[in-house]
Structure formats: C-alpha cells, structure tokens
C-alpha positions, 0 to 999 in steps of 0.5 A: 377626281375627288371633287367629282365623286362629291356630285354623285349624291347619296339618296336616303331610304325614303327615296330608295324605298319609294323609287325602283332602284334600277331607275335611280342607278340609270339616272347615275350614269352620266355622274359614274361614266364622268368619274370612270373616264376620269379615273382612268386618264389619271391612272394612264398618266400615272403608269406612264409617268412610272414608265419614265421614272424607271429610265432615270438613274440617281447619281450618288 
C-alpha cells in the first residue's frame, strides 16, 4: 500500500497554476481508486484477523 501512494505524484504550483485543478484531480482517479481499493482489502484482512485472535486463548 505504500508503494502505491509513491505513484500518485505531486505536481508543482506551476502546473497547478497553469491547469484547472479539477481536471488534474480527474486524471488522479485511477491512482486514488487504486490506493482506496487497496487500502480497504488491507483493513478487511486486518479486522478479520482481530476477529480470529479474539478466539484463541494463551495458556500460561
């Protein structure tokens, strides 16, 4: 998940300035849907890995 947030490059003010930043978000889609999609597969292992970790009992 880290590795993808390393593609969604930051553009400088010229760029920003010169472009409309709407249309520069729009062209960002693909990279956020990319990272979203990621991050919540992530999150559903890790619940669900909580879930079962709540079952298991430590003997000492």
């Amino acid at each position: 998940m880290t590795l993808l947030i390393l593609e969604i490059d930051v553009l400088s003010s010229e760029v920003l300035n010169k472009s409309d930043f709407l249309a520069v978000l729009a062209n960002r889609i693909p990279n956020f849907i990319g990272f979203l999609v990621s991050f919540m597969v992530i999150a559903i292992y890790w619940v669900s890995h909580l879930r079962i970790l709540s079952y298991v009992k430590l003997n000492q």
